[in-house]
PyMOL commands that place a pseudoatom at each C-alpha (Angstrom):
pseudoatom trace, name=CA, resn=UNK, resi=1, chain=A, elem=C, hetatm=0, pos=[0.000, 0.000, 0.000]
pseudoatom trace, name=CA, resn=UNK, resi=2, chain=A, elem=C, hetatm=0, pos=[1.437, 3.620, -1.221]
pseudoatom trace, name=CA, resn=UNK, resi=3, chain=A, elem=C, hetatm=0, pos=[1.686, 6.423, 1.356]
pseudoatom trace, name=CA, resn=UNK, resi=4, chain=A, elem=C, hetatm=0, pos=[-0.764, 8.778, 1.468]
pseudoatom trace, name=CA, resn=UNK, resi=5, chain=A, elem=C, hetatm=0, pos=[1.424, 11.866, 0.874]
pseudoatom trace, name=CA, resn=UNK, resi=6, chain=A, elem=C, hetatm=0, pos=[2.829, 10.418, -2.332]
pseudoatom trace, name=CA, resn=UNK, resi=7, chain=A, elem=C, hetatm=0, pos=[-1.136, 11.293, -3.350]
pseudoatom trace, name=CA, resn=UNK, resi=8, chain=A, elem=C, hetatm=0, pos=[-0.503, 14.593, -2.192]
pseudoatom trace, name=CA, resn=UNK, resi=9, chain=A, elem=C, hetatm=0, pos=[-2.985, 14.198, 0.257]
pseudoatom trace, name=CA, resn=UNK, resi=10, chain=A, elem=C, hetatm=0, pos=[-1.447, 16.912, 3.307]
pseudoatom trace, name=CA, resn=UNK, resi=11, chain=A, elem=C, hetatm=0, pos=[-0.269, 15.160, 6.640]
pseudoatom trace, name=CA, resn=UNK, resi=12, chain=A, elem=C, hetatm=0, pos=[-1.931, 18.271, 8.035]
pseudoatom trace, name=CA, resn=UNK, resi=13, chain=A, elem=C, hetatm=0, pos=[-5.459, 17.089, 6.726]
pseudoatom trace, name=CA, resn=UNK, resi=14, chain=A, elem=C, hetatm=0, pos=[-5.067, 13.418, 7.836]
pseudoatom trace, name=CA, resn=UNK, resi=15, chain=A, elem=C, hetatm=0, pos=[-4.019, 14.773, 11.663]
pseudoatom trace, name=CA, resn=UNK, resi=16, chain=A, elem=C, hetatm=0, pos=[-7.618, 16.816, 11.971]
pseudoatom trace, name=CA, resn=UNK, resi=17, chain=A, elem=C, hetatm=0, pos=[-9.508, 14.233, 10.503]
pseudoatom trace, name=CA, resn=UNK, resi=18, chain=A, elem=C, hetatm=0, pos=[-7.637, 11.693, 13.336]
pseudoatom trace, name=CA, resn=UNK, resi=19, chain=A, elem=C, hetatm=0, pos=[-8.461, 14.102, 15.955]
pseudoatom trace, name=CA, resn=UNK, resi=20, chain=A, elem=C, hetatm=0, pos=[-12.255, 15.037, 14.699]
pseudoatom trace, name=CA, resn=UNK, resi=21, chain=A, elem=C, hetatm=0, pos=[-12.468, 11.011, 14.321]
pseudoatom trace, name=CA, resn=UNK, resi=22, chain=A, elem=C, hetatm=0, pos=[-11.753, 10.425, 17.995]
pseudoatom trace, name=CA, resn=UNK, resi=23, chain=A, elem=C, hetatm=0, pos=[-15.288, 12.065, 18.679]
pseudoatom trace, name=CA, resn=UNK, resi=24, chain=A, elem=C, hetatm=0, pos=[-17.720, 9.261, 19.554]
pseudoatom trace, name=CA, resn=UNK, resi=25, chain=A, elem=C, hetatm=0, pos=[-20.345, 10.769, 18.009]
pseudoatom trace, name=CA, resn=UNK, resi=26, chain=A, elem=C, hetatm=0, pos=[-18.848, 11.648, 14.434]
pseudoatom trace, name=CA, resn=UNK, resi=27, chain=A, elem=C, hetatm=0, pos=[-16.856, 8.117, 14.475]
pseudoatom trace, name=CA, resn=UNK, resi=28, chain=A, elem=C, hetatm=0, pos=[-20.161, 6.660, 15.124]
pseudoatom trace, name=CA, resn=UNK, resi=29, chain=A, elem=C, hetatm=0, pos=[-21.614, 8.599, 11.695]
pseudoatom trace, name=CA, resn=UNK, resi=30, chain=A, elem=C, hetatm=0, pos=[-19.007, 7.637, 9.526]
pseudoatom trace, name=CA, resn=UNK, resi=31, chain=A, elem=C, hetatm=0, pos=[-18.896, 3.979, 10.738]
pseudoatom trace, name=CA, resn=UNK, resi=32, chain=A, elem=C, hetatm=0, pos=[-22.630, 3.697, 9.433]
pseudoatom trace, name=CA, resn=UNK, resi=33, chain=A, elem=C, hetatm=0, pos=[-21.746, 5.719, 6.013]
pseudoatom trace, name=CA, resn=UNK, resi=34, chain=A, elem=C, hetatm=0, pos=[-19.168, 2.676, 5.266]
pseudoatom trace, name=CA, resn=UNK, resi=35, chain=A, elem=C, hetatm=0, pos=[-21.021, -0.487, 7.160]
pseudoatom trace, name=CA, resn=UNK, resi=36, chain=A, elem=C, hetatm=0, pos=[-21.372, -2.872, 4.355]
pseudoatom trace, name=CA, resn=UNK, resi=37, chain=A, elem=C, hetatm=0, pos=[-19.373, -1.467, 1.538]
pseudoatom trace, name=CA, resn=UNK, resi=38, chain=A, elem=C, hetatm=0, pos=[-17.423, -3.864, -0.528]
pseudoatom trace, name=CA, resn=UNK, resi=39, chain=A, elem=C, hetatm=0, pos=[-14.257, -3.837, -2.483]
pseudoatom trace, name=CA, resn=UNK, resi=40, chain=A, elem=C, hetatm=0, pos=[-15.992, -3.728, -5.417]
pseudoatom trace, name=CA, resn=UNK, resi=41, chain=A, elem=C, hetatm=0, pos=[-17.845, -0.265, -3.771]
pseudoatom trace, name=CA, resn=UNK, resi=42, chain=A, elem=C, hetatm=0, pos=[-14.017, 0.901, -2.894]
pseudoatom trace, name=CA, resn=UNK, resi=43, chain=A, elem=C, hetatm=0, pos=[-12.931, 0.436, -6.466]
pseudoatom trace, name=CA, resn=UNK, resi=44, chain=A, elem=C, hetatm=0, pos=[-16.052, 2.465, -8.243]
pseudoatom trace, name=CA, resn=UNK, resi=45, chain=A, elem=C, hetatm=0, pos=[-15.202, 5.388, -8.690]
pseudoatom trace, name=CA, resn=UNK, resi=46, chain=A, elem=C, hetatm=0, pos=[-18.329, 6.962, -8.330]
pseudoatom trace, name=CA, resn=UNK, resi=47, chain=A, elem=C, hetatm=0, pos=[-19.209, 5.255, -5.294]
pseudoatom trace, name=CA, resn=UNK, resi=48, chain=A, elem=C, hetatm=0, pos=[-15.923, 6.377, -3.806]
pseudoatom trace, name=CA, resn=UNK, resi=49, chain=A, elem=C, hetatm=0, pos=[-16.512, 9.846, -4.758]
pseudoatom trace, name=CA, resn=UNK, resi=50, chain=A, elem=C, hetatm=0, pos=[-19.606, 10.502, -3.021]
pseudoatom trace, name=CA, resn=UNK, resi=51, chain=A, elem=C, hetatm=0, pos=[-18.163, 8.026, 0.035]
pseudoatom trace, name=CA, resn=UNK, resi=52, chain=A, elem=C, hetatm=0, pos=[-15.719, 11.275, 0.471]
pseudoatom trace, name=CA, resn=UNK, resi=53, chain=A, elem=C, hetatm=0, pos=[-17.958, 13.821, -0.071]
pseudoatom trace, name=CA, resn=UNK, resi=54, chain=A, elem=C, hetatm=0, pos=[-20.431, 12.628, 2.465]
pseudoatom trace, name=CA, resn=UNK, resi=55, chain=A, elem=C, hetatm=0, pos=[-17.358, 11.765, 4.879]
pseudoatom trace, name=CA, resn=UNK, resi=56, chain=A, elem=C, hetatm=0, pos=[-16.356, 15.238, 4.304]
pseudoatom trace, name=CA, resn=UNK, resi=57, chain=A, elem=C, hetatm=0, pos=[-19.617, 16.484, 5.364]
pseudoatom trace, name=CA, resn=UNK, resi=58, chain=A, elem=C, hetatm=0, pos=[-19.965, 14.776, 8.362]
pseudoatom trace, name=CA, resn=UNK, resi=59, chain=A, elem=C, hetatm=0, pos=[-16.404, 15.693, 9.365]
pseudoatom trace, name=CA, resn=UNK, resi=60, chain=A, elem=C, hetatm=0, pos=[-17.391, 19.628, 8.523]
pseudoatom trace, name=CA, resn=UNK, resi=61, chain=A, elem=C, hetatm=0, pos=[-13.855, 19.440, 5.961]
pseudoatom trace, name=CA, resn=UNK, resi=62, chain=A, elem=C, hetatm=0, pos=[-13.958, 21.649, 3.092]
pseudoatom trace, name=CA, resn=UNK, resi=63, chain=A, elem=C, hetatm=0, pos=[-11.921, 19.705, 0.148]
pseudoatom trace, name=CA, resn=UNK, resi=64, chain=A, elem=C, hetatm=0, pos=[-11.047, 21.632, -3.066]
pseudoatom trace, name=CA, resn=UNK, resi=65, chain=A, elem=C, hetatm=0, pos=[-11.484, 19.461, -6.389]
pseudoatom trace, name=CA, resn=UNK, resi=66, chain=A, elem=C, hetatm=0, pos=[-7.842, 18.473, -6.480]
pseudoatom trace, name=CA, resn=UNK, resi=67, chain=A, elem=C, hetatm=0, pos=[-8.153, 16.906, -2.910]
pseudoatom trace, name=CA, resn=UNK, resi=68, chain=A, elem=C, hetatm=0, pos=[-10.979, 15.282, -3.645]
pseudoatom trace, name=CA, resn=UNK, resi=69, chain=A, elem=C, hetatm=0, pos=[-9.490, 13.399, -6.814]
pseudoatom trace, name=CA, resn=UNK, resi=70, chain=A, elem=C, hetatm=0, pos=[-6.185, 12.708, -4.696]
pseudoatom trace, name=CA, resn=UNK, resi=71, chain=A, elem=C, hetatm=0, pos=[-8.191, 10.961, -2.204]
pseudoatom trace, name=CA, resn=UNK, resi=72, chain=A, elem=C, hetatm=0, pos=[-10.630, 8.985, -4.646]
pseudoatom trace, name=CA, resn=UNK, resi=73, chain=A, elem=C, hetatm=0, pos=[-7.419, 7.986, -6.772]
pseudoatom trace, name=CA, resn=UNK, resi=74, chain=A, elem=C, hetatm=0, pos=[-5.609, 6.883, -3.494]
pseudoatom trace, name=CA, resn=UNK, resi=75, chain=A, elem=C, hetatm=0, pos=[-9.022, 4.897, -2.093]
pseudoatom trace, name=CA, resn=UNK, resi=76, chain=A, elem=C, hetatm=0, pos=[-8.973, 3.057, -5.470]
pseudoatom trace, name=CA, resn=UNK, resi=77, chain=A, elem=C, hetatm=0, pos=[-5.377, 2.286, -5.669]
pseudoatom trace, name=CA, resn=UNK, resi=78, chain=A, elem=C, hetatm=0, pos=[-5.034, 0.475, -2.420]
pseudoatom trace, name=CA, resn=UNK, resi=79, chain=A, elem=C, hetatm=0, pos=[-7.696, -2.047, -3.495]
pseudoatom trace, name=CA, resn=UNK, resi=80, chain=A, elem=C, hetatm=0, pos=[-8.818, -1.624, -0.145]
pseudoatom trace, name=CA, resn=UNK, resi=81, chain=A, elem=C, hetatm=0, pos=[-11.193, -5.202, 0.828]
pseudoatom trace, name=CA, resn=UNK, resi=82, chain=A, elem=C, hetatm=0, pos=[-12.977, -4.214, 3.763]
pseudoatom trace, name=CA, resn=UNK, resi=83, chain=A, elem=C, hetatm=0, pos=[-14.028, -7.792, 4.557]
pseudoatom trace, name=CA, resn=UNK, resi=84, chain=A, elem=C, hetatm=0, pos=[-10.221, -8.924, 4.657]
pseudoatom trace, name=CA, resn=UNK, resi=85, chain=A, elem=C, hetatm=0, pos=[-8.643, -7.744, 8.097]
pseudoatom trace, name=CA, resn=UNK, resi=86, chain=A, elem=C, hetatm=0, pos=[-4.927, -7.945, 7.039]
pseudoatom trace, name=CA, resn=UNK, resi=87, chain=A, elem=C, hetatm=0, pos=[-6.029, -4.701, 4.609]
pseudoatom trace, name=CA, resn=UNK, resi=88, chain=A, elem=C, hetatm=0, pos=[-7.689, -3.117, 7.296]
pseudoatom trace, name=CA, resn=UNK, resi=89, chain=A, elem=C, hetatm=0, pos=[-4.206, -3.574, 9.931]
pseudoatom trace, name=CA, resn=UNK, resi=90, chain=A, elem=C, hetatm=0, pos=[-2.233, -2.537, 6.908]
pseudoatom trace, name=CA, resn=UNK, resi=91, chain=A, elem=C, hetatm=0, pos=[-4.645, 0.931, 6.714]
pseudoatom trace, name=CA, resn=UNK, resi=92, chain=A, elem=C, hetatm=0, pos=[-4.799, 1.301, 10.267]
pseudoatom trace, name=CA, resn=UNK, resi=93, chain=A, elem=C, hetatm=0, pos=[-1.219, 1.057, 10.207]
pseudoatom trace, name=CA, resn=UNK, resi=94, chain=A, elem=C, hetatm=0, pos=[-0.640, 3.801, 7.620]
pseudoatom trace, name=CA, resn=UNK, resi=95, chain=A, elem=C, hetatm=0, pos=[-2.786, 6.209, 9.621]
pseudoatom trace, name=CA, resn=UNK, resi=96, chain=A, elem=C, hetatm=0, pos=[-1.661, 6.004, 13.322]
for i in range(1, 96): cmd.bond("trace and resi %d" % i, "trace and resi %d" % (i + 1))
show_as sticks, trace
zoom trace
């Protein structure tokens, strides 16, 4: 799996997002925006488009067009299967 920042996606960005995350509430939102996606959801573009947009929402973020692409090419990329637990260890591992 690639490193985040070779997206360009800003260290800066991932950090408030962590912190923002660590709010029961809000991490309770976005855990029912992504219960039951698939890896086929995770590699549609469109799917993964409005997945950000909505996460975005929820986590009051304001993205501009470019970080939105950087973070729906990155999604796609890591061919992320969130039914197969080594790929979620390897993204919780990128993000601590």
């Amino acid at each position: 799996m690639a490193n985040y920042q070779q997206y360009g996606i800003s260290p800066q960005l991932v950090e408030r997002i962590k912190l923002k995350m660590k709010n029961p509430a809000v991490k309770e939102r976005v855990k029912k925006l992504v219960d039951g996606l698939t890896k086929s959801d995770l590699q549609d573009r469109a799917k993964v488009r409005r997945l950000v947009k909505s996460s975005t929402k929820l986590l009051s973020e304001q993205l501009t067009g470019a970080q939105e692409e950087q973070i729906v090419q990155f999604v796609i990329d890591q061919k992320i299967d969130p039914r197969n637990t080594l790929h979620l260890i390897k993204l919780w591992g990128m993000f601590r």
